[in-house]
FISE-388519 format. One line per field, with one value per residue (C-alpha): residue in three letters; z, y, x; residue number from 1. Coordinates in pm, 1 decimal, always signed. Example, Ala and Ser with C-alpha at 12.3 -4.5 7.8 and 13.67 -1.06 7.14 Angstrom:
BEGIN
fido	(ALA; SER)
up	(+780.0; +714.0)
north	(-450.0; -106.0)
east	(+1230.0; +1367.0)
roke	(1; 2)
This chain:
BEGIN
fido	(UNK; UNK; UNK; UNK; UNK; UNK; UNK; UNK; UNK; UNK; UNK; UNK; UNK; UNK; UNK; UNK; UNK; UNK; UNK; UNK; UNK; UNK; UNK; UNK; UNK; UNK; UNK; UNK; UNK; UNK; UNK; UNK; UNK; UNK; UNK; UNK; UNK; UNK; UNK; UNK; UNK; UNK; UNK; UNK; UNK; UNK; UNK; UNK; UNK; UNK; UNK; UNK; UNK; UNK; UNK; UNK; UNK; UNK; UNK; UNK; UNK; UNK; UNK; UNK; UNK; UNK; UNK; UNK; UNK; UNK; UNK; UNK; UNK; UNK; UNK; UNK; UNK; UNK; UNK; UNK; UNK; UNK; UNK; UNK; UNK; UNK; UNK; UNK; UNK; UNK; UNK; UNK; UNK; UNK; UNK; UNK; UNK; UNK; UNK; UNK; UNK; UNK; UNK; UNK; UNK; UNK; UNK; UNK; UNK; UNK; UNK; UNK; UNK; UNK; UNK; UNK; UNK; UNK; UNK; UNK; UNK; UNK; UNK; UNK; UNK; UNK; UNK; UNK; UNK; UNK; UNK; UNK; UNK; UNK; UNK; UNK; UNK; UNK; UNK; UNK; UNK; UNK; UNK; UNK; UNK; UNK; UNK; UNK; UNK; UNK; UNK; UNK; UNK; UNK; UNK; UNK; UNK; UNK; UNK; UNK; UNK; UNK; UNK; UNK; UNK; UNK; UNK; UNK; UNK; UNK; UNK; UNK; UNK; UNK; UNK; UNK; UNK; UNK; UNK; UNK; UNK; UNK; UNK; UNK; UNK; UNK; UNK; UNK; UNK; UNK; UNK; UNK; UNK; UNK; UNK; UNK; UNK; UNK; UNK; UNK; UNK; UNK; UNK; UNK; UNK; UNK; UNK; UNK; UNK; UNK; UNK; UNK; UNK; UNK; UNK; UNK; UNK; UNK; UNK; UNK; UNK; UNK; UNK; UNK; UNK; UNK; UNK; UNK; UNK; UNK; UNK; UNK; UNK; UNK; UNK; UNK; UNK; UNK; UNK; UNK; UNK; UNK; UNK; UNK; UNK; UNK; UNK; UNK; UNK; UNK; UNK; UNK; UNK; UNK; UNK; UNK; UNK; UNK; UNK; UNK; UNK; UNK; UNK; UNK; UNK; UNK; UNK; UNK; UNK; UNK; UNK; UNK; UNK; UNK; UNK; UNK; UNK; UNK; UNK; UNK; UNK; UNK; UNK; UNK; UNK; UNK; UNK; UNK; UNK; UNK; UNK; UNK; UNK; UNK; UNK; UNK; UNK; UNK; UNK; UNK; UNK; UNK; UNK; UNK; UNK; UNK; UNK; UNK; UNK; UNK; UNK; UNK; UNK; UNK; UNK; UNK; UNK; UNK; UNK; UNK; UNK; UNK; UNK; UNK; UNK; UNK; UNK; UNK; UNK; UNK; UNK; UNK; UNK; UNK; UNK; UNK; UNK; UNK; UNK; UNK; UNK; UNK; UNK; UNK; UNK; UNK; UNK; UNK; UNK; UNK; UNK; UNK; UNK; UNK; UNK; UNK; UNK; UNK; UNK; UNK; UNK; UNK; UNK; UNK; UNK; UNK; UNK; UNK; UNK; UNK; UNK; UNK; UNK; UNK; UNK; UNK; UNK; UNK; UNK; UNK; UNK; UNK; UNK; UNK; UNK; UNK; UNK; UNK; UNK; UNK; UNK; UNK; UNK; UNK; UNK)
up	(+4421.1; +4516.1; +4887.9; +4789.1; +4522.6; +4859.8; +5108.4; +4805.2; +4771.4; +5163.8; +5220.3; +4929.7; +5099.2; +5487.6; +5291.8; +5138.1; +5482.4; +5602.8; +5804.2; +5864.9; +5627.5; +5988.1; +6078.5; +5703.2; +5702.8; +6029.5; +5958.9; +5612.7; +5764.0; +5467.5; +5522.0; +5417.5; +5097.7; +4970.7; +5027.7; +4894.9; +4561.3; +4517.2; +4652.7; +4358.9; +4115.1; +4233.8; +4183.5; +3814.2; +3707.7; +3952.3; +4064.8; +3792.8; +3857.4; +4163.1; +3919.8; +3850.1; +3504.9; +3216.0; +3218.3; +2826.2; +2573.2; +2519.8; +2122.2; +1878.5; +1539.1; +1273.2; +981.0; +645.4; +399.1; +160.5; -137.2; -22.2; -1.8; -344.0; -429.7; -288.9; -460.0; -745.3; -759.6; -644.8; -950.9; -1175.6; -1069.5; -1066.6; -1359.9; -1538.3; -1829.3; -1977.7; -2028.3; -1752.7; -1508.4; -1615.1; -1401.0; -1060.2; -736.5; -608.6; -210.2; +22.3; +13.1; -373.2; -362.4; -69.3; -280.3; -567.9; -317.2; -241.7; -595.2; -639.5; -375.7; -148.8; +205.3; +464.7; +373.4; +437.7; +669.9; +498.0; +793.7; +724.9; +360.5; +443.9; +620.7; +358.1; +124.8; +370.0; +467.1; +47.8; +36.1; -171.7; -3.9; +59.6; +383.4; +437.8; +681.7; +987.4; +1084.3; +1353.2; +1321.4; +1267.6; +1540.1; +1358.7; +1433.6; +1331.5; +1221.8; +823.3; +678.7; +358.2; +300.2; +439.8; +274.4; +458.4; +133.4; -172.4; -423.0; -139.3; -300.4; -568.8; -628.5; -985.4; -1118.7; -1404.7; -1530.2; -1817.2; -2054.3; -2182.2; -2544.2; -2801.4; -2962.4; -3306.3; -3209.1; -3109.5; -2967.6; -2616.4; -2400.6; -2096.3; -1906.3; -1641.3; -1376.4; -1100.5; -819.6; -549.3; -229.5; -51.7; -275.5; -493.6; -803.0; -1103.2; -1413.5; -1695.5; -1984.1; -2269.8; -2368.9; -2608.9; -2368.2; -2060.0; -2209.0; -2000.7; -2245.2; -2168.4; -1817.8; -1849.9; -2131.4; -1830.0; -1557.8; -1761.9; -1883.6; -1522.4; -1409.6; -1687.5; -1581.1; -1198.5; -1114.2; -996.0; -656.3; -376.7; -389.3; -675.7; -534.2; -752.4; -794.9; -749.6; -1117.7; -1364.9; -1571.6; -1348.5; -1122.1; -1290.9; -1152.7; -1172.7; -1290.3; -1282.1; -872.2; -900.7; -1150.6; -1102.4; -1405.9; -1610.9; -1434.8; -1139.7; -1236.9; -1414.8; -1090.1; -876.0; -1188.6; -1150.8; -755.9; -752.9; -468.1; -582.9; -343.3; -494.6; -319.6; -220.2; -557.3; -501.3; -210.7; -341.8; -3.0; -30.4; -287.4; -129.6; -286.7; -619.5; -605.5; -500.8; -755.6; -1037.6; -922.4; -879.7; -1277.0; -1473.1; -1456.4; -1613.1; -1815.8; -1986.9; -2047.0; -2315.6; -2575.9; -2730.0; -3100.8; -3142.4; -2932.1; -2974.2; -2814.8; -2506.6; -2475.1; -2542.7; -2260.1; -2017.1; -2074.2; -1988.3; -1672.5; -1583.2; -1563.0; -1364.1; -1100.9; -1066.8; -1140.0; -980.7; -708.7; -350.1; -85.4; +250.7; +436.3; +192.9; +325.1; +54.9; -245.3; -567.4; -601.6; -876.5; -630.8; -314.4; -609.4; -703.1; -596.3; -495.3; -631.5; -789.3; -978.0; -1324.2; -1581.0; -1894.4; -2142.4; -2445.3; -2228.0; -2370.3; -2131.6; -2198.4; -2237.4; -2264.0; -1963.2; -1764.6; -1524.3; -1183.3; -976.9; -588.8; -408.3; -222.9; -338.5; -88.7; -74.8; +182.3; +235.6; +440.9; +629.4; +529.2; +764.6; +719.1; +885.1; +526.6; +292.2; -113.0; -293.1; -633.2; -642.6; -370.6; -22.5; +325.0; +646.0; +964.1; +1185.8; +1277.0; +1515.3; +1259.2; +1051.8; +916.4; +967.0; +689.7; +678.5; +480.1; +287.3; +170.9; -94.1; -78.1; -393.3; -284.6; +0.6; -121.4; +157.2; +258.6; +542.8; +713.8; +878.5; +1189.0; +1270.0; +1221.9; +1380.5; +1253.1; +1233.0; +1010.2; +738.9; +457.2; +208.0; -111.9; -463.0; -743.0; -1095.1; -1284.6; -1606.0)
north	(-3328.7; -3388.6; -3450.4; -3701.8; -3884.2; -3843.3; -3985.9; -4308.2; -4345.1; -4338.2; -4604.1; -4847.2; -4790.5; -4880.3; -5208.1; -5305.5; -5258.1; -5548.3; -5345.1; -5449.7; -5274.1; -5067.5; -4955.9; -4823.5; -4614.6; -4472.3; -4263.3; -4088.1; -4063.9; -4322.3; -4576.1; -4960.7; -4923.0; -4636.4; -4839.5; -5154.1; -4992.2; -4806.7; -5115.1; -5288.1; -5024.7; -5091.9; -5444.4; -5377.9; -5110.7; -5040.9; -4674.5; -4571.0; -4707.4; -4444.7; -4147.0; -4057.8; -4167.1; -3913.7; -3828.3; -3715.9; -3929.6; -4242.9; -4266.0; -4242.0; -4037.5; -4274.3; -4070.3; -4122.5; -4336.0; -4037.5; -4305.0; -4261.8; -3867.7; -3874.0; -4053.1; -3795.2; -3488.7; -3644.9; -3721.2; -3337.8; -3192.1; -3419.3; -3335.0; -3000.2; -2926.0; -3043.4; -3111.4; -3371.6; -3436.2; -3676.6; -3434.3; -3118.3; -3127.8; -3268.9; -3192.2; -3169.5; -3183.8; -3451.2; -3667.1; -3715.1; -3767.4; -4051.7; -4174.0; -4272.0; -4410.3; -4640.7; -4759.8; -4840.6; -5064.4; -4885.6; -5029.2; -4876.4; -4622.5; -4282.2; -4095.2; -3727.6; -3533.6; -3666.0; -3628.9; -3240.4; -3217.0; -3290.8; -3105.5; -2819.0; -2895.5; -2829.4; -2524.9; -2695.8; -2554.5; -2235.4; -2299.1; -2119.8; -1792.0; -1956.1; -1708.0; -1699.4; -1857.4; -1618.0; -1603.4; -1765.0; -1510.8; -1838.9; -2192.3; -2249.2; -2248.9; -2433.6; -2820.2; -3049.5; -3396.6; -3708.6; -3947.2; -3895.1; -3777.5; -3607.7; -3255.3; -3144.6; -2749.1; -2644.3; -2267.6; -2127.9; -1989.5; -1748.8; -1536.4; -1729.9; -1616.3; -1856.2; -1706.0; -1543.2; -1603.5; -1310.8; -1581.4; -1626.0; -1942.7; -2084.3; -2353.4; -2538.7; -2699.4; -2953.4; -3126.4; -3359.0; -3149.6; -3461.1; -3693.9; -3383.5; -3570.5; -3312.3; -3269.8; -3010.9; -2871.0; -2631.1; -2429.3; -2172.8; -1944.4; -1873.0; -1981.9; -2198.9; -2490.3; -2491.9; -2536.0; -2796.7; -2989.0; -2968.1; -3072.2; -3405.7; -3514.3; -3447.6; -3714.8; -3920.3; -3916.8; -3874.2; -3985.6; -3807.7; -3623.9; -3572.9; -3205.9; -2942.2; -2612.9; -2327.7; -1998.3; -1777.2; -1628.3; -1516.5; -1772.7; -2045.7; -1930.2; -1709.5; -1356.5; -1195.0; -1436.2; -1731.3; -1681.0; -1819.5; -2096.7; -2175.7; -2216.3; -2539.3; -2579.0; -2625.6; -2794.5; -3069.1; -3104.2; -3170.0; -3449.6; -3603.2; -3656.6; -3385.9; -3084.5; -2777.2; -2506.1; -2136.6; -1903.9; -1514.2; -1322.4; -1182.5; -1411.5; -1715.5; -1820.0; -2080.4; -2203.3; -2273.7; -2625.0; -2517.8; -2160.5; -2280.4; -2543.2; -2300.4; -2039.1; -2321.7; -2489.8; -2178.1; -2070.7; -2407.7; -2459.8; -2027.0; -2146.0; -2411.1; -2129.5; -2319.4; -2189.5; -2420.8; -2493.0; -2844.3; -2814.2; -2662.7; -2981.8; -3189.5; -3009.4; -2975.9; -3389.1; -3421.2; -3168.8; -3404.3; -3696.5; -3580.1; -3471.9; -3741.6; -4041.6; -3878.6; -3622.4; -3778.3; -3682.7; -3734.4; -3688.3; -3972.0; -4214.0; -4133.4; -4202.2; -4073.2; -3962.9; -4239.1; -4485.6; -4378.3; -4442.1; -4745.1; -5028.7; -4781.4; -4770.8; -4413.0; -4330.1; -4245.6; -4183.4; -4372.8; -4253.0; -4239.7; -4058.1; -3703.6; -3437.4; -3242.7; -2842.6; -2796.1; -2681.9; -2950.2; -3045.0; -2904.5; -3201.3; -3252.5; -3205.6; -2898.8; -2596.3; -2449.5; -2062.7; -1907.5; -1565.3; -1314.2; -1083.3; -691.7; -444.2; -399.0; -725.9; -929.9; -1169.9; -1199.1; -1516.0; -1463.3; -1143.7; -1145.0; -1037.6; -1157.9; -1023.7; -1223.2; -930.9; -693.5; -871.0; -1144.6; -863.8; -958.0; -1331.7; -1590.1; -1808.9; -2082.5; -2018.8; -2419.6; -2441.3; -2750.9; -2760.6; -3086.6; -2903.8; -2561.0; -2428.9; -2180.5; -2217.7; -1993.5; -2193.9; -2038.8; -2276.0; -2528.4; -2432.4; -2329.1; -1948.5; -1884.6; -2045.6; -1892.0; -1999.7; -2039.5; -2192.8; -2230.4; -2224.9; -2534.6; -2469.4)
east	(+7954.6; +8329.6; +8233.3; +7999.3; +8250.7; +8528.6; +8243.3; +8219.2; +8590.6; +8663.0; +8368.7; +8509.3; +8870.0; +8733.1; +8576.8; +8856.7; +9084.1; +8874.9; +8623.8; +8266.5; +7968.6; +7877.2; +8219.9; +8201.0; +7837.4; +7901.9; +8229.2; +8111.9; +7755.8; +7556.2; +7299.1; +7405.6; +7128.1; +7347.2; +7719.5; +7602.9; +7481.1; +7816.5; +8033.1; +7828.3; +7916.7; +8307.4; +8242.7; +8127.7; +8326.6; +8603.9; +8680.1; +8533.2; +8216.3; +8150.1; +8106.6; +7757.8; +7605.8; +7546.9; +7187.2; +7215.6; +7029.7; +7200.0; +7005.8; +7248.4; +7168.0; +7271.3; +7420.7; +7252.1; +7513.5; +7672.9; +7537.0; +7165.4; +7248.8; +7330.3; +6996.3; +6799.1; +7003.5; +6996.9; +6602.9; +6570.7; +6741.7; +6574.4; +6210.8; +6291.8; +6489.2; +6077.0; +6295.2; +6071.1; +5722.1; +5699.9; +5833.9; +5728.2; +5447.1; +5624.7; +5666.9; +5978.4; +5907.0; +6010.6; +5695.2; +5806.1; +6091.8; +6016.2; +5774.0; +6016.9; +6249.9; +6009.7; +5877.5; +6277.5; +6284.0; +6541.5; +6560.5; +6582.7; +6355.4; +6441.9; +6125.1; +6040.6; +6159.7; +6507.8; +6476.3; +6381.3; +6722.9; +6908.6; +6770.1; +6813.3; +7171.0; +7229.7; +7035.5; +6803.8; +6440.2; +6270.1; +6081.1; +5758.7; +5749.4; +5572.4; +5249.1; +5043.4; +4702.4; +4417.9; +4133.1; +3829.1; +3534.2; +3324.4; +3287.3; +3295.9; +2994.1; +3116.0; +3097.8; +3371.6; +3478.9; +3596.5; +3610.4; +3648.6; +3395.1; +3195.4; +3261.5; +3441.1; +3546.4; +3496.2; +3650.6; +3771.5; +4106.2; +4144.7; +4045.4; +4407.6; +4527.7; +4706.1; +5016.6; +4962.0; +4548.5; +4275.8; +4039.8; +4007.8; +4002.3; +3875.9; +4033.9; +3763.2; +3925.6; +3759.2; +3944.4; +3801.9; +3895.2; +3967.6; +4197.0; +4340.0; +4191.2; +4144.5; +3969.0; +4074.2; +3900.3; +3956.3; +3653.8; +3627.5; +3374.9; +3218.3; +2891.8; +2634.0; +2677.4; +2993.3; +2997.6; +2747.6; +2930.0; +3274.3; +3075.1; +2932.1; +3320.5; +3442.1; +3139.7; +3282.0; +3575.7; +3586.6; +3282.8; +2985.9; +3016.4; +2776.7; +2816.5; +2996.5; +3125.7; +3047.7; +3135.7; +2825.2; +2861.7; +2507.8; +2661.2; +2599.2; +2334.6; +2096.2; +1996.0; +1694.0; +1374.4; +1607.1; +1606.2; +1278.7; +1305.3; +1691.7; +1943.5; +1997.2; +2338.4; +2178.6; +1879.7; +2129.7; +2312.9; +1964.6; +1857.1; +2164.3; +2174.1; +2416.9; +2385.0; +2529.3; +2684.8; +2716.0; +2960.8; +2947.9; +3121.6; +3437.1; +3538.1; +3773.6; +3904.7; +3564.0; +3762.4; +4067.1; +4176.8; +4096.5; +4232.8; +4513.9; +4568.5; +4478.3; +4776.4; +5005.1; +4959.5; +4916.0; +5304.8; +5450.4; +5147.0; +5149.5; +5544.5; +5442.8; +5369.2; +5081.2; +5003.3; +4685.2; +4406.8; +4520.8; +4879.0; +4647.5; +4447.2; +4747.5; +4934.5; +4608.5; +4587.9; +4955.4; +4878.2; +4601.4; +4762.7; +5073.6; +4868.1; +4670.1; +4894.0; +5217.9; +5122.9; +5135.7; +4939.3; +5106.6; +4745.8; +4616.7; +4952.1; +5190.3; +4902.6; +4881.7; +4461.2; +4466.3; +4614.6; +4392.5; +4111.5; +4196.4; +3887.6; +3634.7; +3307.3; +3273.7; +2907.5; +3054.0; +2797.0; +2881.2; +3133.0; +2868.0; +2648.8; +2516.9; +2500.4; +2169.0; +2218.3; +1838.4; +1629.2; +1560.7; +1249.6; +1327.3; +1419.6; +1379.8; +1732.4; +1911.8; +2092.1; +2276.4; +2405.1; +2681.5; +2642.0; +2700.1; +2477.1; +2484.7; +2490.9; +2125.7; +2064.7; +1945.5; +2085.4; +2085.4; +2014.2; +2026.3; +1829.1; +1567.4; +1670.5; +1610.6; +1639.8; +1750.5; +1832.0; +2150.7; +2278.9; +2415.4; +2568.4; +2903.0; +2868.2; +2818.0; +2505.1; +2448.0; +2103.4; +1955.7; +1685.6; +1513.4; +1316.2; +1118.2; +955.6; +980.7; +1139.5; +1437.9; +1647.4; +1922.3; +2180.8; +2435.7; +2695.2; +2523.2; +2177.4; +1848.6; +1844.1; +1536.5; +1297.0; +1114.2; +853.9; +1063.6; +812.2; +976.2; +856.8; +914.0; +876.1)
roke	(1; 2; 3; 4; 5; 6; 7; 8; 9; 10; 11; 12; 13; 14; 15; 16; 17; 18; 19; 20; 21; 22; 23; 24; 25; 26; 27; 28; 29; 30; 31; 32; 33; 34; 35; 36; 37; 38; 39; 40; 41; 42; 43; 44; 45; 46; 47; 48; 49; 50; 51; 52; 53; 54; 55; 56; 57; 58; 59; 60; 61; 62; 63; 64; 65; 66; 67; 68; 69; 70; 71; 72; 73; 74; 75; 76; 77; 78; 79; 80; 81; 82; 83; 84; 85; 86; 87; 88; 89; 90; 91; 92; 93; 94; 95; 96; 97; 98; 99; 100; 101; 102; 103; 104; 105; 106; 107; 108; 109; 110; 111; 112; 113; 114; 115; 116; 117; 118; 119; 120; 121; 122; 123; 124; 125; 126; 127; 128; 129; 130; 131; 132; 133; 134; 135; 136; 137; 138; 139; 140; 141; 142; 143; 144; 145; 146; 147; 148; 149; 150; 151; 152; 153; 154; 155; 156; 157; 158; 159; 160; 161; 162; 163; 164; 165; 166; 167; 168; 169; 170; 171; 172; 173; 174; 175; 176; 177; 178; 179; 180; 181; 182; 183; 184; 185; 186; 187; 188; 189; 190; 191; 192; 193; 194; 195; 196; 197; 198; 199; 200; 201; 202; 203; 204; 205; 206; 207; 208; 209; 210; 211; 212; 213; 214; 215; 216; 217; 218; 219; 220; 221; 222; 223; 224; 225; 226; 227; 228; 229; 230; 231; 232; 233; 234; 235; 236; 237; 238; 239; 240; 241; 242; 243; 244; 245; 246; 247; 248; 249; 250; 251; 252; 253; 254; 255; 256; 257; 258; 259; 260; 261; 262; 263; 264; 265; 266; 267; 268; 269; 270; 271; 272; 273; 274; 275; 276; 277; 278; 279; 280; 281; 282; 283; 284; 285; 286; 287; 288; 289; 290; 291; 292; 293; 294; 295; 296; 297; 298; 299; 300; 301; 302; 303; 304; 305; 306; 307; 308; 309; 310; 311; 312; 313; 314; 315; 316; 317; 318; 319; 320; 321; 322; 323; 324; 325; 326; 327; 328; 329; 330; 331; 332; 333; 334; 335; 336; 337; 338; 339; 340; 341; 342; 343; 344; 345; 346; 347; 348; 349; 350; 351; 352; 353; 354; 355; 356; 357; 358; 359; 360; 361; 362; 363; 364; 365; 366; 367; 368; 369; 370; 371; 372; 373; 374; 375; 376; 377; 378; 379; 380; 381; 382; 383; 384; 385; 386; 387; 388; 389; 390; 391; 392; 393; 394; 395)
């Protein structure tokens, strides 16, 4: 590098001496294209022009005014100190705290990825411990939703007990797996007319879905004779345009949106030290409406579920509607079961077994009733694997 700055400070001496552009290139052994670009440079710049330009990135980082720092801090404390009733049920992350920002007005607005950075430069996060991906052995067999209202994950939290109370209560919680909308319930058991009673307020309220998630539970789905004439739950899901999906027992990560929204509420919520079944509404109505009036979504562009709701056309049965709990006619629809294959080869749906061979052992199929035709199929990523005969008494 110093012979070539010495070959570009000789040339630009020769041309000032009065010497001809030839007489110039031929002694330091350049070409006329590369002295007339550095004799411009000299022009521009003067000696210092002959130095090579830094190739380092010429964007400056423009530092955040201390003021709007403060904003920020200051938000993050107050969400997270839940020392009211308004935010005892907030988030505290960036997308939050960006979201305020912008319903006060502030200009510029600050991206999350900076407001992250400032919250880390105060020791004010706990970032997750990145893993490594799991290998998927196959495609998910359970329902996906691209708008809202297309499934909704209903599970239930408890036994819960009430301070200076024996009785034991149920909480029933249902959340749109797409906008993050939820829908909680107090019930005093486990009892069928109970879960049909939640599932008609949640329709009131949310509207009804196109499918409901289920845990695969005798309280919901029957076992035994019920395999053949299906349980009133489901049976009110079919008459109401409603598919149902029941998942394999003892596997909640089906249920991943509403799992983890149940292990996320239940530590602020158990804090309240509710005496009366009454505070426990009150507070599951106060837990209701933070989530679905104040929680942002970043994946939904910063919206609140009530927000992203706001102007669609949701099928919401009417709020003096009664909910039957009585056995209802079997209507035509689809029930659909994920399950996995034994190492026998066969399936379980409800209580009868099926076999679709050995070689599927270990992976999950997705086993569809359809009660209109009367039929059973086994699904395999997405393929027909197998169909059965299924009548069902409708009685």
């Amino acid at each position: 590098m110093s012979d070539e700055l010495a070959a570009r400070h000789r040339a630009i001496t020769l041309r000032l001496a009065g010497r001809p552009v030839k007489a110039v290139c031929a002694p330091v052994g350049r070409s006329e294209v590369w002295f007339r670009k550095w004799w411009r440079r000299y022009l521009e710049a003067g000696p210092d022009g002959l130095s090579d330009l830094t190739r380092a990135n010429h964007h400056l980082t423009l530092r955040l005014p201390p003021e709007l720092e403060r904003t920020i801090l200051t938000i993050r404390r107050r969400l997270q100190a839940h020392a009211t009733p308004a935010t005892r049920y907030s988030l505290i992350g960036a997308a939050t705290i960006r979201a305020e920002l912008q319903r006060l007005g502030l200009r510029p607005l600050p991206c999350e990825r900076t407001i992250k950075r400032v919250l880390q430069r105060h020791g004010l996060t706990a970032p997750r411990v990145r893993l490594a991906p799991l290998l998927p052995r196959q495609e998910s067999p359970g329902p996906q939703a691209r708008a809202s209202n297309q499934l909704h994950e209903v599970d239930l939290v408890g036994p819960i007990s009430l301070k200076g109370s024996g009785h034991r209560y149920y909480i029933w919680g249902c959340k749109d797996t797409f906008d993050g909308a939820v829908c909680l319930r107090l019930a005093g058991s486990r009892r069928m007319d109970e879960v049909l009673g939640v599932l008609g307020e949640c329709w009131k309220d949310r509207g009804r879905p196109e499918q409901v998630q289920l845990d695969t539970a005798r309280k919901l789905a029957g076992w035994g004779p019920p395999a053949r004439t299906l349980s009133r739950v489901i049976r009110l899901c079919l008459r109401f345009g409603v598919s149902p999906v029941l998942l394999p027992e003892g596997e909640p990560q089906f249920h991943g949106s509403v799992e983890h929204f149940n292990g996320w509420f239940q530590e602020p919520l158990l804090q309240r030290r509710c005496r009366r079944p009454g505070d426990l509404r009150r507070e599951l109505a106060r837990l209701q409406e933070a989530v679905n009036t104040q929680h942002v979504h970043p994946r939904r562009g910063g919206k609140t579920p009530a927000r992203h709701r706001r102007g669609l056309r949701l099928q919401k049965l009417p709020a003096s509607f009664v909910v039957p709990t009585g056995r209802l006619p079997l209507a035509a629809g689809r029930v659909t079961f994920i399950r996995r294959v034994s190492a026998a080869g066969t399936v379980t749906l409800l209580s009868p077994s099926f076999r679709v061979g050995k070689r599927h052992r270990g992976l999950y199929l997705r086993l569809v009733v359809d009660t209109g035709r009367g039929t059973l199929t086994a699904y395999l990523n997405g393929r027909v694997l197998k169909r059965w005969p299924y009548k069902l008494r409708n009685d």
